[in-house]
N, C-alpha and C positions, 0 to 999 in steps of 0.2 A: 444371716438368719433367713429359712425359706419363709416365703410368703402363701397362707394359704389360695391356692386356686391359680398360682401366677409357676409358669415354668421359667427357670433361671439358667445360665450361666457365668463362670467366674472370663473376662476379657484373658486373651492368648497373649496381647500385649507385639504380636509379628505385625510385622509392615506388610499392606498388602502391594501385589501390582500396581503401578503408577500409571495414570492419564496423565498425558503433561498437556498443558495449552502453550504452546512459543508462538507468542505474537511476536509480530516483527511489523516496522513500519510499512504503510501500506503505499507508499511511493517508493518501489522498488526500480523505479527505472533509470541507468548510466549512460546511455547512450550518447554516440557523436556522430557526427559525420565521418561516411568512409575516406575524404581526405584529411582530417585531422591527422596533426604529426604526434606520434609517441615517441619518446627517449628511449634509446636501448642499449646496450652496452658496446656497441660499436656504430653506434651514429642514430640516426632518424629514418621511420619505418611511418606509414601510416596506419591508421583503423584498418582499413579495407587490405591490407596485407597482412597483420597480425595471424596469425594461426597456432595453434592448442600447442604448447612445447616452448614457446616462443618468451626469451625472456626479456624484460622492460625492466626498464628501472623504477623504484620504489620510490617512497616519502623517505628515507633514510638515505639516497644516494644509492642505494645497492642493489644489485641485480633482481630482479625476480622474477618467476616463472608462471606462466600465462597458464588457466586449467582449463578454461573455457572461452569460447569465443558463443557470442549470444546473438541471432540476428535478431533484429527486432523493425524491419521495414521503415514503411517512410513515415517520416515525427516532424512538425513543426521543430526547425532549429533556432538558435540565438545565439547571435555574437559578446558576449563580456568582453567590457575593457577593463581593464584596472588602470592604477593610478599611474604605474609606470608606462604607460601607452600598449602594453600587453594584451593579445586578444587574443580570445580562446574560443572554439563556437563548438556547443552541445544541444541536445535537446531539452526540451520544457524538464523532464522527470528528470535529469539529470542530478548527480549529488553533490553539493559541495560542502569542507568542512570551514563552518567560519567562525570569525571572533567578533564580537561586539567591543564597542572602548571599555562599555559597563563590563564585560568576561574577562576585560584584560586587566582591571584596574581595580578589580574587587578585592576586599581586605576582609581580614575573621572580624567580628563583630563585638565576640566576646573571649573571655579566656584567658589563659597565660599570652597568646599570641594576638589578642586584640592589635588591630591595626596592622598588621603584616599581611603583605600582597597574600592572595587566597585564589588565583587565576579560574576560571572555571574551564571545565574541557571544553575544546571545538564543539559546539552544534553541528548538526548535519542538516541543510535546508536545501529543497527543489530547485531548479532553475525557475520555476515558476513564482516561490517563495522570497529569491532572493529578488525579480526585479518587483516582487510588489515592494517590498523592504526600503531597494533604491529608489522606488518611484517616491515613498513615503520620508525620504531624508534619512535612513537609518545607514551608519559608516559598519562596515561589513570588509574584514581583514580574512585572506584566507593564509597558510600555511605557507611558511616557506619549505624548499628542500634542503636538506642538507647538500655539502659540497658532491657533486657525483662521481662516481666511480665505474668511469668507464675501464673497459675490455683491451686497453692499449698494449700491444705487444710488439710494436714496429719501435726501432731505431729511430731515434731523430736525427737528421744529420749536422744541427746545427743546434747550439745550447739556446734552450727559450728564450735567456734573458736577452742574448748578444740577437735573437731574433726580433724580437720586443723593441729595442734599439733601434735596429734597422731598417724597421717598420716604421719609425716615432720620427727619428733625425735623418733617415740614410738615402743619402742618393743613389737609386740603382740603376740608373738611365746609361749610366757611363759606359762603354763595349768591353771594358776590363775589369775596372774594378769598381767597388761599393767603395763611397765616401759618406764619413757622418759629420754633422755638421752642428756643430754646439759649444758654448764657449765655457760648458762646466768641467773642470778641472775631474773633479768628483766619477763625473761619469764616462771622462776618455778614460780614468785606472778602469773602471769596472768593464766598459767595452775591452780594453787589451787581457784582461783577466779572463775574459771570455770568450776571445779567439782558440781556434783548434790549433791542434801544434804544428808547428811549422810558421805557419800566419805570423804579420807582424804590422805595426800600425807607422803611417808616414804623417807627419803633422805639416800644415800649409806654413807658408810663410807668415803669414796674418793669425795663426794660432789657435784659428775657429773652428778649422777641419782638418780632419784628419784623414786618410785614406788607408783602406787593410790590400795587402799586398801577400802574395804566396800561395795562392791559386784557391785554399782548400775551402776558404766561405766561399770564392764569387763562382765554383763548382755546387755546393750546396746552392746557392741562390739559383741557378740556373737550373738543379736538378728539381727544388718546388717551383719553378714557373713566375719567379719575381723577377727575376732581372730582367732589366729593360722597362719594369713599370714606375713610371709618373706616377706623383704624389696622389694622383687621383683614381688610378689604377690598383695600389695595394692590395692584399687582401693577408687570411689566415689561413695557409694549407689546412688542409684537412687534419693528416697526421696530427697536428697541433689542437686543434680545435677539440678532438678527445685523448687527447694526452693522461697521464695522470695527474691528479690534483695538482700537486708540488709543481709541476713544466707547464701548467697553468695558469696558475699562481706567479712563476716566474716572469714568463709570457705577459702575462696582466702587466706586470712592475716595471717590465723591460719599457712596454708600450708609454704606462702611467708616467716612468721619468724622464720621457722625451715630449711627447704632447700633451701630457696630462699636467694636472693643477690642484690647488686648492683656493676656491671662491667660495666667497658667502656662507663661510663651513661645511662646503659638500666638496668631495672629489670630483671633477670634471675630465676629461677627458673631449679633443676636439681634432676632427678629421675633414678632407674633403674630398675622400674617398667613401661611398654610402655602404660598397663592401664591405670596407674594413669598420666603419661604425657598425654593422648590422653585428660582426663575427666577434668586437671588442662586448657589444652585446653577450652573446650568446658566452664569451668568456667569464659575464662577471653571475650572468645568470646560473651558469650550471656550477657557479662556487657557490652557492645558495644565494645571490647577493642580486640586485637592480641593476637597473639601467636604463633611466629614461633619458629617452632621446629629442632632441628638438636640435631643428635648423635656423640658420642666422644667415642673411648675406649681405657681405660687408663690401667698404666703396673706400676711394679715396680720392685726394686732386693732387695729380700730377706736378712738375715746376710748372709748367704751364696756365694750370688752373683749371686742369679738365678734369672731370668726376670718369673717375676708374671704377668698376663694379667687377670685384673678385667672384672666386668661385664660392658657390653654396658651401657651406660648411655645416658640421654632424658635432651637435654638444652632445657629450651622454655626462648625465648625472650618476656617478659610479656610487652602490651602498655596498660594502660588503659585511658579512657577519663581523663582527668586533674582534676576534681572534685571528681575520686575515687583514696586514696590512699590505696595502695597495702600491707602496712604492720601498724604496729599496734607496734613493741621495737622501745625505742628511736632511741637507734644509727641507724637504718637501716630507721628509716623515713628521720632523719637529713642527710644520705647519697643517698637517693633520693629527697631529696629539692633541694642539691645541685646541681643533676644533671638535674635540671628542665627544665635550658636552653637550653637542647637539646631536651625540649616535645613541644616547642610553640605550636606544629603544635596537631590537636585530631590526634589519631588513624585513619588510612587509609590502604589502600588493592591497590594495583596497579597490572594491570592486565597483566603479566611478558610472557603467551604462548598461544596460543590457537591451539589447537591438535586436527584433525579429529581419529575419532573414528567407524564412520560407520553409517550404517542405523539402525533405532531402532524404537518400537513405540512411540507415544509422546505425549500428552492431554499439556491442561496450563488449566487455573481457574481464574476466575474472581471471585474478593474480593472486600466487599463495604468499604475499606479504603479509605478518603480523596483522598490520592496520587496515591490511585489504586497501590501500592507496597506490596510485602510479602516477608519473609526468608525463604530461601533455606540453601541447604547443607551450613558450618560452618557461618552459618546466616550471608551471602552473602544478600544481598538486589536486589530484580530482581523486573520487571514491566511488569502491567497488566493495563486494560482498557476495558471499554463499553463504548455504543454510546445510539443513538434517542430512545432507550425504556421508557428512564428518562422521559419525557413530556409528555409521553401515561399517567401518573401517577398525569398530574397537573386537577383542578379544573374548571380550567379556558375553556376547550373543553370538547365537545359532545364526540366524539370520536376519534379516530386516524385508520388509515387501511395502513398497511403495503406492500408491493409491494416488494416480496426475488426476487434480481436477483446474481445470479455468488456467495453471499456470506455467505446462510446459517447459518445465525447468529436469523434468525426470533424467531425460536424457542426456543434455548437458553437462549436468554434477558427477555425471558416470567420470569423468575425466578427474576428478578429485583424487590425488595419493591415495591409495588404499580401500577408495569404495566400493562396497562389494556388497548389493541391493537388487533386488528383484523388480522390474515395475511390472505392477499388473493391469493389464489392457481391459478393458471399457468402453461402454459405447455412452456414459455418461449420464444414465439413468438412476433414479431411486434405488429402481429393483438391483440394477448391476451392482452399485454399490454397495448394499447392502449383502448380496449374496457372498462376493469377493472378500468383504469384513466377517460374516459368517466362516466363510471356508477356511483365513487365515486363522481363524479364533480355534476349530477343527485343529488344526495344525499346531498351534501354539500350546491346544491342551495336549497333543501326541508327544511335544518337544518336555512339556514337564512333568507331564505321566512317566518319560522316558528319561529322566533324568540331566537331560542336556541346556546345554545354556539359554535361556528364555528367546522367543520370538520376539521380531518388532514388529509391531503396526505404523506407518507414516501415513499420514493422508494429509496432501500439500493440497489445497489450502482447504481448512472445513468452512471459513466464510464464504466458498460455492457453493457449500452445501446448501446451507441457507440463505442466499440468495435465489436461488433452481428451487427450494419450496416456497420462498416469496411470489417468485416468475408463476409457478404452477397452480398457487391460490387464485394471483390475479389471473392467469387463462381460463380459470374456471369460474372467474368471477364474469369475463364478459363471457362468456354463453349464456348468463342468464336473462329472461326476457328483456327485463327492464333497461340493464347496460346494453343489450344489442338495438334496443329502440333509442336511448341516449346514444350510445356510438352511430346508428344509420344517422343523426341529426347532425352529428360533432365529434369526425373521428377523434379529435386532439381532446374529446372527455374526458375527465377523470372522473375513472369508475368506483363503486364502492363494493368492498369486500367485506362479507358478512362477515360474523362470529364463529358461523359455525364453520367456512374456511380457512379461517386461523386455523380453528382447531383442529382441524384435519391437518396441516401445515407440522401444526406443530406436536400432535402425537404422532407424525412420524419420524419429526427429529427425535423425539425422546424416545423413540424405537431404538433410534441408531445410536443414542447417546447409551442407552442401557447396553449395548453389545460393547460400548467400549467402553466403561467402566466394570463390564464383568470379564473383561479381557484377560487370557491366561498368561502374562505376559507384559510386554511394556507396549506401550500406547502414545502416540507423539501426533502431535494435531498443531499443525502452524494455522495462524487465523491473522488476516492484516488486523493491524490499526493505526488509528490516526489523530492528531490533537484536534481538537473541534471547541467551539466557542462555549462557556458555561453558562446555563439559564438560570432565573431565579424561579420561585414557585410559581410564580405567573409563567413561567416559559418564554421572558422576555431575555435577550442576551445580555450577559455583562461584561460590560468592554472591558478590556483588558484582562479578561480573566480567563483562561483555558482551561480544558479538561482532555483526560484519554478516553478515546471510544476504537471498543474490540469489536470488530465484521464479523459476530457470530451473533446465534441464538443467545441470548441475555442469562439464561439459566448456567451455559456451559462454563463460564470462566470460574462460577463458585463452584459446578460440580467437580470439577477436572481437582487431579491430585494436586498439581503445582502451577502457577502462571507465573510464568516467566516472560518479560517484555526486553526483546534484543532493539536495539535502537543503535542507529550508525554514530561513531564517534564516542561511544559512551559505553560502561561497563553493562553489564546484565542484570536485569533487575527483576527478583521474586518478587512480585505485585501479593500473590497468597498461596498458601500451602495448607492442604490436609495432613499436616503433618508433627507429629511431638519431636522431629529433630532438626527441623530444619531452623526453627527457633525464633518465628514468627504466630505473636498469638491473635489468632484472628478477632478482628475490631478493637484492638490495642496496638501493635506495634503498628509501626508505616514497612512499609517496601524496604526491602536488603537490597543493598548491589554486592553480588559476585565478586569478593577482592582476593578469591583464593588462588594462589600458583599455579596448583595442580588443575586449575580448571580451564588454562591455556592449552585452545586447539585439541579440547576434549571437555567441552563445556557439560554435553547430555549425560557424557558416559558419568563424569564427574557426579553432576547431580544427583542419577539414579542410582548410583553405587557409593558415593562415597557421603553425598549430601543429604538424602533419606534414606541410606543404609538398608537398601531393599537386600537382603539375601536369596539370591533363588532356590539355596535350599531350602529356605520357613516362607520364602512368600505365599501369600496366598488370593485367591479373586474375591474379592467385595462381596459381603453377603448383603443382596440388597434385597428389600422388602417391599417391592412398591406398595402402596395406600391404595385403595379404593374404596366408593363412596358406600358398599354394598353392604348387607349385615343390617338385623333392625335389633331396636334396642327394647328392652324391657315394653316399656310403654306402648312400642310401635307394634311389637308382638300381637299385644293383647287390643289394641285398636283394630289391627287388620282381622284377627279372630273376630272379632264383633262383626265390622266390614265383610267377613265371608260367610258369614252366618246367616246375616240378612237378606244377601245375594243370594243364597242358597235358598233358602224361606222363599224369596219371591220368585227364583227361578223353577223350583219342585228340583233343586239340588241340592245334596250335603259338601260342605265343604272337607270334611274326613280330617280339619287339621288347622293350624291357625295360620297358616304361610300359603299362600298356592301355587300351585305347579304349573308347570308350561303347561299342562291341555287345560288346568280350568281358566288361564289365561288367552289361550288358543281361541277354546269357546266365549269369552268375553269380548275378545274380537270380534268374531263373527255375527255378534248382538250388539254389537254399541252403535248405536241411531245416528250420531254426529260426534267431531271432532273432540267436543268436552267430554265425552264419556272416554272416548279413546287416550286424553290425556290422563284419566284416571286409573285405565291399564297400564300406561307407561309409567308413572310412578308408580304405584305399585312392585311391576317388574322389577325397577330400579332399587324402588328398597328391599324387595327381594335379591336383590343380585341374582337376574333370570332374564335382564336385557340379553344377552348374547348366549342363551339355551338355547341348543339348536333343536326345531323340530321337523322332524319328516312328512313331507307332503309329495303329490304323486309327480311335480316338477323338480322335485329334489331336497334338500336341506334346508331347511332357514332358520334364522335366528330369531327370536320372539319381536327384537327389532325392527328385523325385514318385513316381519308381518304386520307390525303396528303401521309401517309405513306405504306397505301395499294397500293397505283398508283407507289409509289417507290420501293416496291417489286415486281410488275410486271414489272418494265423495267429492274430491277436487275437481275430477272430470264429470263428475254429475253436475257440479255446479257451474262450471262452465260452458256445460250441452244448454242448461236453463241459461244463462246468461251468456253468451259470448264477448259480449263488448267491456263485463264488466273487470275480470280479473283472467292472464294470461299468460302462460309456461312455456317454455320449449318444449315439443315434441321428446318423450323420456323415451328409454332402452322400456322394454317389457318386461314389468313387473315378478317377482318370482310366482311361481302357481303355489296360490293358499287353499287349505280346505275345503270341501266341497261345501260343509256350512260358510263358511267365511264369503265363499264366492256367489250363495246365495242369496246372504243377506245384503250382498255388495248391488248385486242385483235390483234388489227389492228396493233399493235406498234410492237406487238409479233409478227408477221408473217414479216411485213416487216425488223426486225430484225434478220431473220434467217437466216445462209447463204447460199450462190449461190452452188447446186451440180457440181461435176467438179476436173478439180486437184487444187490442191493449187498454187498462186501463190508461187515463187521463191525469200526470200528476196534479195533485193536490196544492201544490206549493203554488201561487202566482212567479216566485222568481223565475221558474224554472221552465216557465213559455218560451216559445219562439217568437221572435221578431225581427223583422228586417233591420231596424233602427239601434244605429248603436247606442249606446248608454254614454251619459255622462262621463266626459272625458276627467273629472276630478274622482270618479269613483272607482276607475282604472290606471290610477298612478300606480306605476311597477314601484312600490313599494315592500319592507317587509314583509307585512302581511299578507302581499298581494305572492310573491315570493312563495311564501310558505304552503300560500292554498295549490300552486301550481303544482311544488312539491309535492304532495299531498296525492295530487291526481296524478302525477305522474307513479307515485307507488301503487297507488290499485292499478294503472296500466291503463289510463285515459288519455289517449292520445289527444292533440290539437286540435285534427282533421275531428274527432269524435266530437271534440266540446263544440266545434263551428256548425257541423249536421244537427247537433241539440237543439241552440238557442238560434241557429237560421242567420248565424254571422262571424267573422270572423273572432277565433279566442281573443286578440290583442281588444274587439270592439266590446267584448264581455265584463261588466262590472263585476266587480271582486265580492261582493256580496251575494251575485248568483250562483258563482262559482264555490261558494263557502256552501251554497244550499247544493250545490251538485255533489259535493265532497259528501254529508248527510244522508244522499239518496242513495247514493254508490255503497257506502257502509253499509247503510240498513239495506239495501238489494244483498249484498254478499252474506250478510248475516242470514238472513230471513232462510232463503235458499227451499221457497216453497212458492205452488206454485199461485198465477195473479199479480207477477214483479214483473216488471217490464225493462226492458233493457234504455241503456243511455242516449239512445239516437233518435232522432226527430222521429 
């Protein structure tokens, strides 16, 4: 049903263009040192060698390919230990995913599955996060890897296990052949079973050793470089060392049933070669599994009774995943079955120290693994991440154009599978910015006039945006008198920044936010965030209780189409959506996380196309209406008619109308005596909506505004010709040229405002004598109140040096109750602003 006097429309019910907000954590940084070692599919590479192309291995064991390499200069580093004696050194911003006991141990609460484990996913915290954590007692597990899969293509020349052996029992010192030396039954069949053919095994008279004969191991042994090495000498060829899993695994077993054990319900393993512990290491690690190592050194007495002291020996405490067993003789598997009950749990690494180490250079690299994870030093598992290049890549858009602010990332992401983005160059200013969002919006509307696949806009990160108008209020906060008289006393001042530069601040955010919410096209705005401490209404913090805070303008998160907050370790969470399908109602449901298929490795595209079902054929741009305060209402009408009628009356003018216009505002200017009359033009104009009418004058344009505030800086400087000491501005740019009336009444205000030649009068006040003598030391305690009066004087622009030429003594010697009468004199001088006022100085 129409409504008289109201214009209607029935809703279109089209999705329009999307603004997306993707926040992402705002400790982006991975970095290590350029020696750190990475895993790669044919051995150990370091940072400082990695290069774009280059594939590492994964949190999964399996290969993956490096897209970027990121320098990022020199960063405080730190050393991590874990509990396996493992150490890893990164810098502070570095990412790690970790477990809590509470993550690990957590159960549903309620439901049909009450009580059954509920694990939570990895966390992702700083290297700075984690040694607060440890400093604070908290136990902090990170990831293991899976078994790895290296790149082994070489022939072995000799079978793992029968290697493993001969590592464990085997004499190789002899100039012909290898002897092993062990009285298990068990494990002389598995050595002869493991000979290459031809080979054949000779057993000693005493039954303990045996000897292999037939040339074709003690040729292998001599082709890896073993024969002729003492027990302490050993090692693990390379070849071996990234083998495939299974000739690792074997390898392992070989080792385990000759030196190895089971104690105290752990595998053991014991050498007194620190090579061959280091390499038994590196074998149990890169199965996903531990190996902590410690040394023992052992003694004995002689028949004599003399104390013998052996060589140092290497315990390693072997874990491996629960699906690999470590040995291969019976009895020694059936005495790790039974010590099973103390594996429930896989292999883990707990992060036991974290040790600064100093400044270092530092790069990290971006890898296109699922989980964005790769192995480091004793294949530690650490995280990595990209952003919006992924969507430059879909089918579904013309184009995309880039916008680098503060994070230097543009160039980088160019190396992503299939990115295909424009970045566009800046010199990082407002104006540039804005122009660049202008042109692409140009563009974006020629792309859907023309029927072709929507434009992107990216602008990495918008929380430089406002930051750079935070920066630009406060530079223009200290040009002001009072901050540059506070900053010459105490450059480390904190300055104060008026109202009315916020708002300047922030109506030009909202400049630039209305361009991208009327954007022809899609719109993608990354802004950090970060968890931060939660206040109560007092604004006191409450421990233990966290909150999310977005690095942007406060307004932007709820205008934007959709907030989406990507967090490392964790799915994607739609924090809120303008939106009827995406199927969150705003101030009712909580946050979605992203559990869709199709949104794998095509998160945006997903979203805008499939998840708010934007069609680019019906989309369309946001009809936005901004508000303003302008328009007068019935009442105000018929007030101002009055108001102009009388003015008219007593000026010998008609008003012609009940609103008035820029020239009888003009001429209102040009007549108004002081500052109260002039605020009554400026409202007026305001609820006229005629602040910003421009008028012509013989210096050019101006707005009714410029003029209001030109007539204000002429009674300002009138007043400060009559008083110089009492109130003081920086030197302004040259006001626009107003009217020839305007500028003679400016004139007339000036003259009459200057003062009368002569002596000065004498103040009235007894406080406010001079005297050499200071005052009472109890009536100058720097207290509040005393405090307050300083402030006080310091805003009308009373310097120190002025208060001590007044009262003929130092400020600090000046009782606070003179100063309270000086603060009185200075007001009423600035008011008055006629002439027989006499300035503040002796």
């Amino acid at each position: 049903m129409a409504v008289s006097g109201l214009k209607t429309r029935k809703p279109t019910g089209r999705v329009p263009w999307p603004c997306i907000l993707l926040e992402g954590e705002e400790k982006a940084g991975k970095a290590q040192p350029l020696h750190a070692r990475i895993a790669t599919p044919t051995g150990w590479t370091t940072m400082g060698e990695i290069a774009v192309g280059d594939q590492v291995i994964g949190s999964d064991g399996e290969p993956t390919t490096v897209l970027a390499v990121h320098e990022r200069g020199e960063r405080p580093v730190y050393r991590l230990t874990f509990s396996d004696g493992a150490t890893v050194e990164a810098c502070d911003e570095h990412l790690w995913a970790v477990h809590t006991a509470n993550d690990r141990h957590r159960q549903y609460s309620s439901g049909p599955r009450k009580g059954q484990r509920n694990p939570r996913p990895y966390r992702v915290l700083s290297t700075a996060e984690v040694r607060e954590r440890v400093l604070d007692g908290v136990v902090l597990h990170v990831p293991m890897t899976a078994p790895v899969n290296f790149a082994a293509d070489a022939d072995l020349p000799l079978d793992p296990y029968l290697l493993g052996l001969l590592l464990g029992d085997g004499g190789l010192t002899a100039p012909s052949r290898p002897v092993c030396t062990s009285g298990d039954e068990e494990l002389f069949d598995r050595l002869t079973t493991a000979l290459p053919d031809g080979d054949r095994t000779r057993r000693s008279p005493d039954g303990r050793s045996i000897g292999i004969s037939g040339g074709r191991t003690t040729a292998a042994l001599r082709q890896l470089g073993l024969m002729g090495c003492g027990s302490a000498m050993k090692f693990v060829p390379a070849a071996y060392l990234f083998a495939p899993v299974a000739d690792r695994l074997a390898l392992l077993q070989g080792l385990m049933d000759t030196d190895g054990g089971v104690e105290r319900y752990s595998a053991t393993f014991t050498t007194v070669s620190p090579r061959l512990a280091a390499d038994v290491r590196h074998l149990a690690e890169s199965l996903g599994g531990t190996a902590a190592t410690g040394t023992k050194q052992g003694a004995y007495r002689d028949a004599a009774g003399t104390r013998i002291v052996t060589k140092l020996a290497y315990r390693l405490t072997v874990r491996l995943p629960e699906e690999l067993v470590p040995f291969r003789l019976g009895r020694k598997v059936a005495a790790w079955a039974a010590a099973r009950p103390a594996f429930r749990t896989r292999p883990r690494r707990t992060i036991r120290e974290v040790e600064y180490l100093g400044v270092q250079p530092v790069r990290c690299i971006t890898v296109a693994a699922e989980d964005h994870l790769y192995l480091t030093d004793h294949y530690v598992v650490t995280h990595n991440s990209w952003s919006l290049a992924q969507f430059s890549a879909s089918d579904k858009i013309s184009a995309l154009y880039w916008i680098d602010l503060n994070e230097g990332a543009g160039d980088e992401y160019g190396a992503l599978p299939g990115a295909n983005y424009r970045l566009i160059e800046h010199d990082g200013s407002y104006a540039q910015v804005l122009s660049a969002v202008q042109a692409v919006k140009a563009e974006a509307r020629r792309a859907a006039d023309a029927g072709e696949p929507p434009v992107v806009l990216g602008i990495d990160t918008g929380s430089a945006i406002w930051d750079g108008l935070k920066d630009w209020a406060s530079e223009r906060a200290a040009r002001s008198a009072r901050n540059r008289e506070l900053l010459k006393r105490d450059p480390n001042a904190e300055i104060t920044i008026s109202q009315n530069l916020w708002n300047d601040a922030g109506a030009r955010w909202r400049k630039l936010q209305t361009e991208l919410l009327t954007f022809p096209g899609i719109v993608v705005v990354t802004a950090r965030g970060k968890e931060v401490t939660e206040v109560d209404a007092n604004g006191r913090p409450i421990e233990g209780q966290k909150t999310w805070s977005v690095q942007t303008h406060r307004e932007f998160p709820y205008a934007a189409t959709v907030w989406m907050r990507l967090r490392r370790g964790r799915r994607p969470l739609i924090v809120g959506a303008r939106s009827v399908h995406v199927g969150i109602k705003p101030n009712a449901d909580p946050a979605k996380e992203v559990t869709a298929p199709e949104a794998a490795g095509r998160l945006l595209e997903w979203l805008v196309f499939d998840a708010l079902k934007c069609d680019p054929g019906t989309a369309h741009v946001r009809d936005l209406v901004p508000f303003h305060g302008g328009g007068l209402l019935d009442h105000e009408r018929t007030e101002q008619a009055r108001t102009e009628q009388a003015a008219g009356r007593g000026n010998g003018r008609s008003s012609g109308s009940g609103e008035p216009d820029a020239a009888d505002l003009v001429a209102r200017i040009g007549d108004a005596a002081n500052d109260d009359e002039l605020r009554e033009v400026w409202a007026e104009a305001n609820r006229a909506a005629l602040l910003q009418a421009e008028v012509p004058t013989p210096g050019g344009s101006f707005t009714v505004a410029e003029l209001i505030q030109a007539r204000h800086e002429q009674f300002l400087a009138a007043s400060m010709e009559a008083h110089p000491a009492g109130r003081r501005v920086q030197a302004a740019a040259a006001a626009p040229q107003t009217p020839a009336a305007v500028v003679e009444a400016a004139r007339a205000a000036a003259a009459a405002a200057l003062p009368a030649t002569g002596t000065e009068a004498a103040p009235a006040n007894p406080l406010l004598e001079a005297s050499p003598t200071p005052d009472d030391p109890k009536d100058r305690r720097l207290n509040a109140a005393r405090r307050g009066v300083l402030a006080s004087l310091e805003s009308l622009g009373v310097t120190s040096e002025q208060i001590g030429a007044r009262f003929g003594r130092p400020a600090e010697q000046v009782a606070t109750k003179r100063l309270t009468a000086l603060v009185r004199e200075v007001i009423a001088t600035q008011r008055a602003g006629t002439t027989g006022q006499q300035e503040i100085v002796a």
